[in-house]
NUMAR-939239 format. One line per 8 residues: number of its first residue (from 0); their letters; for each residue x, y, z of N, C-alpha, C. Coordinates in steps of 0.1 Angstrom, whole numbers, plus 5000, padded with zeros to 4 digits. Layout:
! residues N
NUM) A) X,Y,Z,X,Y,Z,X,Y,Z; ...
//
This chain:
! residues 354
0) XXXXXXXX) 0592,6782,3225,0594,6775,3238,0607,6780,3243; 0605,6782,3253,0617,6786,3261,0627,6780,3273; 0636,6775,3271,0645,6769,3283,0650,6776,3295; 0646,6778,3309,0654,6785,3319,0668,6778,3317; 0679,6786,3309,0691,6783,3317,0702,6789,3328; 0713,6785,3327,0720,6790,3338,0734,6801,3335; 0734,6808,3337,0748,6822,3331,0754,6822,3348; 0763,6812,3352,0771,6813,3363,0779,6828,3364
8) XXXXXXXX) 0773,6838,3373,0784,6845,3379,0799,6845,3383; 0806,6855,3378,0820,6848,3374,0823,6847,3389; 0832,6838,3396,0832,6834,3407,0827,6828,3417; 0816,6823,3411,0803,6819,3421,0806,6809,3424; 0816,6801,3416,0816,6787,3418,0825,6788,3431; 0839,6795,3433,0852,6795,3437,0845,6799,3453; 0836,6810,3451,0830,6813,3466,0828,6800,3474; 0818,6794,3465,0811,6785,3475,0817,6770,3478
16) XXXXXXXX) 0827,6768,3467,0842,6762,3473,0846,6765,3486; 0853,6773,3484,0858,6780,3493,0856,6779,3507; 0840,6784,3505,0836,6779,3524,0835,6766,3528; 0834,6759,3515,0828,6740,3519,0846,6737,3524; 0853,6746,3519,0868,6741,3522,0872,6748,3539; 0867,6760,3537,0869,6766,3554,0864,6756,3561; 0854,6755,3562,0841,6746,3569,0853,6729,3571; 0855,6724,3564,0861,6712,3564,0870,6712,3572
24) XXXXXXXX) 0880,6722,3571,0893,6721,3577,0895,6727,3591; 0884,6731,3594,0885,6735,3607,0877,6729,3618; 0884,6729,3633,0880,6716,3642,0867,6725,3645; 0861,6714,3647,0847,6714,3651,0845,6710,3664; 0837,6716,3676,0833,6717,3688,0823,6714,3692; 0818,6716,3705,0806,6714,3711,0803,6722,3722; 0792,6728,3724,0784,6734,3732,0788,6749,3731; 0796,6751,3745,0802,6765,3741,0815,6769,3737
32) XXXXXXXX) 0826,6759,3734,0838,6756,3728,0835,6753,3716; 0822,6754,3710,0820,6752,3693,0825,6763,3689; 0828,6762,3674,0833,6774,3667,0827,6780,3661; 0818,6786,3656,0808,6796,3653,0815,6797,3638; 0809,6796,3627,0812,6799,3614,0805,6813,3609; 0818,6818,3605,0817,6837,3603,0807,6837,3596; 0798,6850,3596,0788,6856,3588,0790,6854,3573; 0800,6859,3570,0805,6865,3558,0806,6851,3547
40) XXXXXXXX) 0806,6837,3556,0806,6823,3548,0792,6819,3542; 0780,6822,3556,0770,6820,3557,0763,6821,3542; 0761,6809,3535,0750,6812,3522,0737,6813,3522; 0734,6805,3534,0715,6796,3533,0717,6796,3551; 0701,6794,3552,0694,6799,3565,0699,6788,3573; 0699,6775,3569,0701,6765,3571,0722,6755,3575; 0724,6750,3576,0737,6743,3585,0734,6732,3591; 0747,6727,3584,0749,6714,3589,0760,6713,3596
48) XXXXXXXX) 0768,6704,3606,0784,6702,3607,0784,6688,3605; 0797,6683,3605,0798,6668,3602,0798,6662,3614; 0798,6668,3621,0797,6661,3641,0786,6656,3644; 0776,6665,3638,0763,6664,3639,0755,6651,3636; 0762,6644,3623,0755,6638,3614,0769,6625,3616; 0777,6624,3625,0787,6616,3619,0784,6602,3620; 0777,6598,3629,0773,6585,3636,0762,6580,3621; 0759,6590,3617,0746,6587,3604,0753,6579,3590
56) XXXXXXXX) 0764,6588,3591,0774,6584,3576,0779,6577,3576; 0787,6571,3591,0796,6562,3591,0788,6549,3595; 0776,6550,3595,0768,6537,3597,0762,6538,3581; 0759,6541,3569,0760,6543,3557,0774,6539,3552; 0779,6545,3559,0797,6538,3548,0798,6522,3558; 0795,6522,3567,0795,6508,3571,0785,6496,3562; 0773,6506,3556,0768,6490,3550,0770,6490,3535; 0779,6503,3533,0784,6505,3519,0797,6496,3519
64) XXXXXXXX) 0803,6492,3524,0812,6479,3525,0809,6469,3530; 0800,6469,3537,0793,6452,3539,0793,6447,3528; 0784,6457,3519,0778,6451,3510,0793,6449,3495; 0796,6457,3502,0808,6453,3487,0815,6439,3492; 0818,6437,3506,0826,6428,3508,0818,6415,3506; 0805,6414,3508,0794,6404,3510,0792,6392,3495; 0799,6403,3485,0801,6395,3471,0806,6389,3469; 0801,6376,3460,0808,6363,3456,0812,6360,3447
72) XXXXXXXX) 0823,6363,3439,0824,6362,3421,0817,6350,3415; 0817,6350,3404,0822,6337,3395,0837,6332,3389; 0842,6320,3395,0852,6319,3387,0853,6324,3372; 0865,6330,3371,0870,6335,3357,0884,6330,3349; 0883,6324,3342,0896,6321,3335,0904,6328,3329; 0900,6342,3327,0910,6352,3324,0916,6358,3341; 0907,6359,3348,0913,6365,3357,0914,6356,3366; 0920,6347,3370,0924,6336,3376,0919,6338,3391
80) XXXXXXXX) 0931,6340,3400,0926,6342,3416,0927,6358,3419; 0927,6367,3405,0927,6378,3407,0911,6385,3410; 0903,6375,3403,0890,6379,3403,0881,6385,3415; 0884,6379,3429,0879,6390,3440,0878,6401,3437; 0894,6411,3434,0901,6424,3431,0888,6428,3419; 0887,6423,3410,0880,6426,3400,0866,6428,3402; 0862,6418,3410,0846,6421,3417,0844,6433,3428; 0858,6431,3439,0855,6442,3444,0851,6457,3436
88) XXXXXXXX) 0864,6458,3429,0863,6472,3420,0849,6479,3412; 0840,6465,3404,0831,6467,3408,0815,6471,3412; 0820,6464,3423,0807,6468,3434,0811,6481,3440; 0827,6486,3441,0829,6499,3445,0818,6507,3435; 0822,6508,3427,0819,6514,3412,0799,6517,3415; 0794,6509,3414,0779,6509,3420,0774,6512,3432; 0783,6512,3441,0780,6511,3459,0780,6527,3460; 0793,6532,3455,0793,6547,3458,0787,6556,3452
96) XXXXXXXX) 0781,6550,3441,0767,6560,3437,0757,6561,3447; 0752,6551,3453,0740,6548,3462,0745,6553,3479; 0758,6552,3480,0761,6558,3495,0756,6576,3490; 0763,6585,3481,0763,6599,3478,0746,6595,3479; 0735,6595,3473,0723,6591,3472,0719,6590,3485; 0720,6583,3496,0718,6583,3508,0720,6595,3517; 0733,6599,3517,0741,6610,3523,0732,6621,3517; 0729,6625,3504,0723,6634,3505,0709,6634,3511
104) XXXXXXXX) 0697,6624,3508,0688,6624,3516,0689,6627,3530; 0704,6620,3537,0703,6624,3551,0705,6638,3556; 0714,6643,3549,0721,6655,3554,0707,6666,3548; 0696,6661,3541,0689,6672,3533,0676,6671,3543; 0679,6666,3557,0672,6669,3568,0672,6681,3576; 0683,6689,3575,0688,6701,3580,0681,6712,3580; 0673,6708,3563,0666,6717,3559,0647,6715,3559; 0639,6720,3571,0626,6716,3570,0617,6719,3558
112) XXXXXXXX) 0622,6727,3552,0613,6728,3540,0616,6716,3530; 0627,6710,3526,0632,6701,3518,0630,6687,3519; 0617,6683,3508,0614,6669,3511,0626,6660,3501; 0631,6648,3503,0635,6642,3496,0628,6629,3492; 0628,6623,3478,0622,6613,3471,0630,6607,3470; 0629,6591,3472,0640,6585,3470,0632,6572,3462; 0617,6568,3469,0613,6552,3468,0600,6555,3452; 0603,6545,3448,0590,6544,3433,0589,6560,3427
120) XXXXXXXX) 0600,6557,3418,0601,6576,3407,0601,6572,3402; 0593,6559,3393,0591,6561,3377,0583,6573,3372; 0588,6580,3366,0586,6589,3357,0579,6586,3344; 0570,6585,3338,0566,6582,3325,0572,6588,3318; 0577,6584,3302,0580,6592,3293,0568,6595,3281; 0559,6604,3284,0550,6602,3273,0554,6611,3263; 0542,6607,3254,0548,6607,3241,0545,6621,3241; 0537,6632,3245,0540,6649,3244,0554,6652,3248
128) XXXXXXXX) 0555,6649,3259,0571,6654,3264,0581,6649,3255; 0581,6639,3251,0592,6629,3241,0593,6639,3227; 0579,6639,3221,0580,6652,3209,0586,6665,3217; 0582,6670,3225,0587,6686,3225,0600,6686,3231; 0607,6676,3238,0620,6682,3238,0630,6668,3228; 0624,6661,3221,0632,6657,3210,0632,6670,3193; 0619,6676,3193,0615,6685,3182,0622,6701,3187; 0624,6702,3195,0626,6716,3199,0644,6713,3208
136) XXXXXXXX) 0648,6728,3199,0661,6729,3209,0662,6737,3225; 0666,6727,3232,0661,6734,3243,0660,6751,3248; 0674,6756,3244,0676,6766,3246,0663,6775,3245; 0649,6772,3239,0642,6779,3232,0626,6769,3238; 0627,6758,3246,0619,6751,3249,0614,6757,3261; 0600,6762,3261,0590,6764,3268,0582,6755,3279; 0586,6747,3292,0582,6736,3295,0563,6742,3298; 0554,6728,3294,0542,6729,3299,0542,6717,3307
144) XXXXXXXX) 0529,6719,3314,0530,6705,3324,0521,6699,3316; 0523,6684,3315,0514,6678,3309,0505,6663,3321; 0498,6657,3318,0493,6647,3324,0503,6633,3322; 0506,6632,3335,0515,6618,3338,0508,6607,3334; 0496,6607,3333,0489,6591,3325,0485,6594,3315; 0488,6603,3305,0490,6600,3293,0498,6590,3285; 0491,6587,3272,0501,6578,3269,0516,6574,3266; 0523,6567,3274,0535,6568,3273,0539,6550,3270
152) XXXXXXXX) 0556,6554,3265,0562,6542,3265,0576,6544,3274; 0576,6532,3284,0587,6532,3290,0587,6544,3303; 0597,6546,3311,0596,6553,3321,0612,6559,3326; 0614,6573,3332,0627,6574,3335,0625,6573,3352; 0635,6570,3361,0638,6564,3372,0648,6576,3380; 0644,6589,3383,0654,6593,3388,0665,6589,3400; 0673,6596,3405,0680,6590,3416,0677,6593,3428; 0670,6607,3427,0663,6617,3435,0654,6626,3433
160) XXXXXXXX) 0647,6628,3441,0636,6640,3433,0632,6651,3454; 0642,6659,3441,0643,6671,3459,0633,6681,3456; 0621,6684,3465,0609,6694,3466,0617,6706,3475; 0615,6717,3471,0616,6731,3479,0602,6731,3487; 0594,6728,3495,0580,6734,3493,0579,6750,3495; 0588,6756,3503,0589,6770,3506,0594,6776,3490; 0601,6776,3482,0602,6781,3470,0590,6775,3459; 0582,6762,3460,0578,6754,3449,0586,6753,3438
168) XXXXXXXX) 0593,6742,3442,0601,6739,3432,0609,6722,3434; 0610,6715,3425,0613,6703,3425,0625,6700,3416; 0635,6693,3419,0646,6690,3413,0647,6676,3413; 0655,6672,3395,0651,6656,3396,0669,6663,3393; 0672,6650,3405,0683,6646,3405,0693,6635,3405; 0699,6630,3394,0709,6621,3392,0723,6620,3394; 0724,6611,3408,0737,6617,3410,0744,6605,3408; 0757,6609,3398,0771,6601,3396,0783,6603,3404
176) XXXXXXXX) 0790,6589,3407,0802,6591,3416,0814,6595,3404; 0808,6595,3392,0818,6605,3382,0815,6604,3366; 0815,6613,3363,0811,6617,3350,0826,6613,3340; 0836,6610,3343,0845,6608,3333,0843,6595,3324; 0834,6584,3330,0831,6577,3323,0824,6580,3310; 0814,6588,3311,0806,6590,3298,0816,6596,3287; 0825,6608,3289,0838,6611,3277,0825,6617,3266; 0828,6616,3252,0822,6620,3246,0812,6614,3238
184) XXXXXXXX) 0810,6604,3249,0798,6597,3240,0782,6604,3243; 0768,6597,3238,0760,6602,3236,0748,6601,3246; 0755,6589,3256,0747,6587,3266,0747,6598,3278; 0748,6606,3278,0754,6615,3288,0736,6626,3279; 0738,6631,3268,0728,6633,3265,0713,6625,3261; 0717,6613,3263,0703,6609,3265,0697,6604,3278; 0705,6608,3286,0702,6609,3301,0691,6618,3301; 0696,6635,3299,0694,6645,3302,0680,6644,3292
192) XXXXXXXX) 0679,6641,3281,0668,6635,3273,0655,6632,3279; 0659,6622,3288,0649,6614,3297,0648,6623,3308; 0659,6633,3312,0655,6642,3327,0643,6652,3327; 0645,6656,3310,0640,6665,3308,0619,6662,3306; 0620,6651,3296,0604,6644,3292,0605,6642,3306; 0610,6634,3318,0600,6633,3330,0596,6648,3337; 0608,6652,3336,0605,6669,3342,0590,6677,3339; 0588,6672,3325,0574,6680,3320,0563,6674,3326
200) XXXXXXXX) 0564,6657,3332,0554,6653,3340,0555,6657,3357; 0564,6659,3359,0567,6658,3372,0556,6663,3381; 0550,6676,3375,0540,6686,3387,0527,6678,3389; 0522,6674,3379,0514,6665,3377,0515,6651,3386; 0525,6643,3388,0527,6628,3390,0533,6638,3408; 0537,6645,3411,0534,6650,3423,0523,6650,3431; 0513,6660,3422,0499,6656,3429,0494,6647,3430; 0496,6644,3421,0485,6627,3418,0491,6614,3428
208) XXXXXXXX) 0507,6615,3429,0511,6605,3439,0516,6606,3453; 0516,6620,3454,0522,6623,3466,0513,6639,3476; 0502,6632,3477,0495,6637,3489,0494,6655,3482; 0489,6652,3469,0485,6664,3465,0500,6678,3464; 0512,6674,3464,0521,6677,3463,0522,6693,3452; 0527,6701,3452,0521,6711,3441,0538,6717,3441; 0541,6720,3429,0552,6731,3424,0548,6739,3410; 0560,6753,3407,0555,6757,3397,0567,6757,3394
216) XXXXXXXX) 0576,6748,3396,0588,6751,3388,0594,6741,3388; 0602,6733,3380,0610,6719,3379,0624,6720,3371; 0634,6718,3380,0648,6718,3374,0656,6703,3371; 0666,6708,3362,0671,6692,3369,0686,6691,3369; 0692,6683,3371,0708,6683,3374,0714,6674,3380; 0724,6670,3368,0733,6659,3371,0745,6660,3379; 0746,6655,3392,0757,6658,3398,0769,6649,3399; 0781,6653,3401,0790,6644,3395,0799,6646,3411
224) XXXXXXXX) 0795,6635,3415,0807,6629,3424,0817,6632,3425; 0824,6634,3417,0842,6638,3413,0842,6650,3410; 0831,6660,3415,0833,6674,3417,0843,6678,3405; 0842,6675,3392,0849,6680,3384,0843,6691,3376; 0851,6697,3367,0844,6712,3365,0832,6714,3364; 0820,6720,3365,0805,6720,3363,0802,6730,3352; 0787,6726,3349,0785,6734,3332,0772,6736,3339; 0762,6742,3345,0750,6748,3349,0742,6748,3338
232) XXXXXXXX) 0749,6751,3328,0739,6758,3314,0732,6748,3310; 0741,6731,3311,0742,6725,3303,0733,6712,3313; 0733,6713,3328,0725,6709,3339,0735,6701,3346; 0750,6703,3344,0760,6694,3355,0761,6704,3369; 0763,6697,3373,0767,6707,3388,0777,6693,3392; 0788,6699,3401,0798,6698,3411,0795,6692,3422; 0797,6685,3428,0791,6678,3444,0794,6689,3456; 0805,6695,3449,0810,6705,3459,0802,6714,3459
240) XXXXXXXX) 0791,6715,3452,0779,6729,3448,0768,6727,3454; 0763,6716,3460,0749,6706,3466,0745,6714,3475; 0751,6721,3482,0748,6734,3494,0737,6743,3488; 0739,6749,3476,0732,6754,3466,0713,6748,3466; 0719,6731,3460,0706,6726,3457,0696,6726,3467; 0705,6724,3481,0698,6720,3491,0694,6730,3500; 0702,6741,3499,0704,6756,3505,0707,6755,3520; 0714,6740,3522,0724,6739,3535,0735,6745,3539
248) XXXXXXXX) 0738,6752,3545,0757,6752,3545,0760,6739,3549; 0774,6737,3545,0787,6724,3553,0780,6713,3545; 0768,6714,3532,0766,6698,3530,0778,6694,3525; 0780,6700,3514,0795,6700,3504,0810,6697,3514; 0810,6702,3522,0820,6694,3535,0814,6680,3541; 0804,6683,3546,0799,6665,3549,0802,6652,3541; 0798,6658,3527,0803,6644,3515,0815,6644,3513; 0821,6655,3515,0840,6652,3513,0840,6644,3520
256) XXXXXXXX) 0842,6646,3532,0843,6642,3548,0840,6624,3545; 0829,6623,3541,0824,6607,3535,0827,6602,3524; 0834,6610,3513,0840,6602,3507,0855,6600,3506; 0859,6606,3516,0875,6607,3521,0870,6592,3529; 0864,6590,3542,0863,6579,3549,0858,6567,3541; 0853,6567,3532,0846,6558,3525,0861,6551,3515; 0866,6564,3509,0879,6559,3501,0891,6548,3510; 0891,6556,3521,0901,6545,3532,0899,6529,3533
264) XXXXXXXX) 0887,6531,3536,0878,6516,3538,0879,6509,3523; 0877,6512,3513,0878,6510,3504,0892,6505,3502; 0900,6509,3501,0913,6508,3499,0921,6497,3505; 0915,6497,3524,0916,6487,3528,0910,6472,3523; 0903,6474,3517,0894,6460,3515,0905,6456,3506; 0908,6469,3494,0912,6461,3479,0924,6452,3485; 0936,6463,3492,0943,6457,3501,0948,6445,3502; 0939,6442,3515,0936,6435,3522,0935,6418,3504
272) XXXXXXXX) 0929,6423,3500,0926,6411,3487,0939,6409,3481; 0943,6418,3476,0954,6419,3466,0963,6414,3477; 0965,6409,3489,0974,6404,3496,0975,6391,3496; 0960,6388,3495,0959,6375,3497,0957,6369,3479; 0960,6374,3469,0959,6372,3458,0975,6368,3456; 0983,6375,3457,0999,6373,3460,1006,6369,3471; 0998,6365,3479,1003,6354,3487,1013,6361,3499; 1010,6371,3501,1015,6382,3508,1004,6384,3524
280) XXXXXXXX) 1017,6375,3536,1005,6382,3546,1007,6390,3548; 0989,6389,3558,0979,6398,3555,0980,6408,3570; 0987,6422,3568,0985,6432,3581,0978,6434,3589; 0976,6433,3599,0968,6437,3610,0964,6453,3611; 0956,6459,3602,0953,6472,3609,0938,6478,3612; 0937,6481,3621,0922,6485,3628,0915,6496,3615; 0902,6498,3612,0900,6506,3602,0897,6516,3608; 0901,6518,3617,0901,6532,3628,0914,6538,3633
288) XXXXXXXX) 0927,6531,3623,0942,6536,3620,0940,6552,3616; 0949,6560,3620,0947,6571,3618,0952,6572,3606; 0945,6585,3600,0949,6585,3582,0960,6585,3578; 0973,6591,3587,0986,6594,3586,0994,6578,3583; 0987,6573,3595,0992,6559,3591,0984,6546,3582; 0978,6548,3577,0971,6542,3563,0981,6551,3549; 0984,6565,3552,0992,6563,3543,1000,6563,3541; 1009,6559,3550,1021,6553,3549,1024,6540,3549
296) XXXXXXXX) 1015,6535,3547,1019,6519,3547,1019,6516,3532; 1032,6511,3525,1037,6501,3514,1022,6499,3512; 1017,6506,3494,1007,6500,3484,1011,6493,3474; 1005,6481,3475,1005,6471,3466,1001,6473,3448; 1013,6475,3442,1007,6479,3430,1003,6467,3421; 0992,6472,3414,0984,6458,3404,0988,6465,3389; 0994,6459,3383,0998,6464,3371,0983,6454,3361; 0980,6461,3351,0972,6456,3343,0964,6471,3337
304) XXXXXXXX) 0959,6467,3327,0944,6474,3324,0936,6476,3332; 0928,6492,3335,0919,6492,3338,0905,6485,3334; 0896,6490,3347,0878,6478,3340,0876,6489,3332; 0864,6489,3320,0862,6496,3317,0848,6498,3319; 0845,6508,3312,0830,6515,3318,0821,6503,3318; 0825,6493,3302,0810,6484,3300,0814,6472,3307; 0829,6469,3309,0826,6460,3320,0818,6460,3339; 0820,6476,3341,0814,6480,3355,0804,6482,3358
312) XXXXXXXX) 0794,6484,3344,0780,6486,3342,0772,6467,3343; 0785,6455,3332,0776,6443,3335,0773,6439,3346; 0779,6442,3359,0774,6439,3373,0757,6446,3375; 0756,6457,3368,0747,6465,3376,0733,6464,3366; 0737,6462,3354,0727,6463,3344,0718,6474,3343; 0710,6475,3334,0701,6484,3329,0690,6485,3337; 0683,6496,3338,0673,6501,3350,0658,6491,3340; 0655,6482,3347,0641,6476,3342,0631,6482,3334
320) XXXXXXXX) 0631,6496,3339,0620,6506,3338,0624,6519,3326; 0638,6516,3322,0642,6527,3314,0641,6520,3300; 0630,6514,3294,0629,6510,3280,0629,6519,3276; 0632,6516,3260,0636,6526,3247,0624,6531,3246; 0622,6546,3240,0610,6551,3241,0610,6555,3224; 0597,6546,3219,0598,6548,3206,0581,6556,3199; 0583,6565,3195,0570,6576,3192,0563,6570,3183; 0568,6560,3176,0561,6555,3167,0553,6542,3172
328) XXXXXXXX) 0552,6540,3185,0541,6529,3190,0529,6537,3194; 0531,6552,3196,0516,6557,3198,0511,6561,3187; 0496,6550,3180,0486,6555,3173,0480,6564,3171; 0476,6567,3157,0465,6584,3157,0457,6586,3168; 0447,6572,3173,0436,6570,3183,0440,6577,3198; 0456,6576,3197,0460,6582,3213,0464,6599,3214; 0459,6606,3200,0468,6615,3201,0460,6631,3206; 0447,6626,3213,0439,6638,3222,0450,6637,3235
336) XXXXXXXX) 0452,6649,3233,0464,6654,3248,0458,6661,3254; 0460,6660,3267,0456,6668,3277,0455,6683,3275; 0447,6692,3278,0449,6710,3276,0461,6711,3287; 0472,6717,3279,0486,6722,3290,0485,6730,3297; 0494,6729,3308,0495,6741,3317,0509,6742,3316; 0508,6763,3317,0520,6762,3317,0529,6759,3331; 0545,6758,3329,0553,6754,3341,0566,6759,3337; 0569,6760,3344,0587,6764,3340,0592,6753,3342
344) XXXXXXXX) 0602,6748,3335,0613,6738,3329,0624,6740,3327; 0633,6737,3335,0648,6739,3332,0661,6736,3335; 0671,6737,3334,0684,6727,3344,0681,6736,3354; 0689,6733,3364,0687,6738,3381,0698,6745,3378; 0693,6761,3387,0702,6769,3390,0697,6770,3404; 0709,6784,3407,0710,6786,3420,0701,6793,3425; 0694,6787,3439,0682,6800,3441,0685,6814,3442; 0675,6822,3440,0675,6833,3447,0673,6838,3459
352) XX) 0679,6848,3466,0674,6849,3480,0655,6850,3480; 0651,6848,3493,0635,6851,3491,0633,6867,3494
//
């Protein structure tokens, strides 16, 4: 069995930095005073600008703070009248997974070939897929497609599931507002565990649930919010790299752009709490203060311990649908498997040109 993986070209990453950073920093126009972005940046057929789409994001980052502000703790006796602060943080923590999650669906309009899945991706984990990539090292794993209603236990839940239909190809993607929390524990691999057993159903639970849907290829890739260094081989990718997935230019500028405005707002809220926690009035500023002047204004430092990972997770809890998947509930009587087809299987790399 064989695994597609990924051998990053040296520089490839720094290129396509690079233009998501041209692209950002430079004013953006309209009509015939627009600025025309050089050839030589040009990756994919496709472009976005953030002007375009800005009215879309910033009504997204609007109910991405609604909703953090909309929260009501429970009194806490450790954390006295600090506990707002503590709830805010959070529902930050949860909120900005789900804004990136949106933003990409939106911005992955640009591109007509590119369908995005967002609603009911339970994924089965059956028990073929479960044996062949718990028994086999991937590097060497062969994906087949197998039948989605086979017997399975439990189900994985992607965050996304992006179709090429012009290449045939489908990407299940999980995207985190940061990967530093996982560190070196083992849940980071048993993610990719679960990306992988639904990947082998995927082409299958395509057709069967989505209007006859067809690929011959399935990648997958965990994207990390905090754009910190990426491992392709390994299926991380960079947020700053998403241009790639989605084969838009400027998407990787758009989500800066949103999570730069998203961070402000954010900041104001904690703020704005932590003022009224310390008994400190509370400033008057419009959330439409220019950024120069948001940062210049006196921050309130909170000395204490950070939350930690398992306190930011008890707000959000465990996915319903992601039970333990144990090989030893399926009986001899279930073990006629479907005749496989093959499929390619693999972390997501970068297309090729067509």
């Amino acid at each position: 069995m064989t695994t597609h993986t990924l051998s990053v070209p040296a520089g490839e990453v720094l290129r396509s930095t690079a233009a998501a950073a041209t692209f950002s920093k430079r004013s953006i126009g309209h009509g015939a005073n627009s600025i025309s972005e050089p050839a030589a940046l040009r990756r994919h057929p496709h472009r976005v600008r953030f002007a375009e789409v800005e009215a879309d994001l910033d009504l997204l980052i609007d109910r991405a703070i609604a909703a953090i502000a909309d929260g009501e703790p429970l009194e806490d006796e450790i954390l006295g009248h600090y506990v707002h602060i503590a709830s805010l943080v959070r529902a930050v923590s949860f909120r900005e997974g789900k804004l990136l999650e949106q933003a990409v669906e939106c911005l992955a309009k640009a591109n007509p070939n590119v369908t995005v899945l967002t609603q009911s991706l339970k994924l089965p984990l059956v028990k073929a897929a479960l044996e062949a990539v718990s028994g086999n090292d991937w590097s060497n794993l062969d994906g087949v497609k197998l039948d989605c209603e086979a017997p399975a236990k439990g189900s994985y839940t992607p965050d996304l599931i992006v179709v090429n239909r012009a290449r045939h190809t489908a990407y299940i993607l999980d995207v985190k507002r940061s990967l530093a929390s996982y560190g070196d524990t083992s849940r980071l691999e048993e993610l990719k565990f679960k990306m992988m057993a639904g990947a082998m159903v995927l082409p299958d639970w395509l057709y069967k649930h989505h209007k006859r849907m067809m690929v011959g290829t399935v990648e997958v890739a965990i994207v990390d919010g905090a754009s910190r260094p990426s491992d392709h081989a390994t299926g991380i990718w960079a947020l700053s790299e998403i241009d790639d997935l989605l084969e838009i230019d400027g998407v990787a500028a758009c989500m800066a752009e949103l999570r730069l405005r998203f961070g402000r707002r954010v900041q104001q809220l904690l703020e704005a709490e932590a003022r009224k926690a310390l008994g400190v009035p509370e400033a008057t500023v419009a959330n439409t203060a220019p950024a120069s002047a948001i940062a210049d204004r006196p921050l309130i430092a909170l000395n204490g311990p950070a939350l930690s990972y398992e306190e930011e997770q008890a707000m959000v809890g465990p996915k319903e649908d992601d039970g333990y998947y144990d090989l030893g509930c399926f009986g001899k009587e279930q073990d006629d498997e479907p005749a496989p087809v093959r499929i390619r299987v693999g972390f997501a790399r970068r297309p090729r040109p067509h």
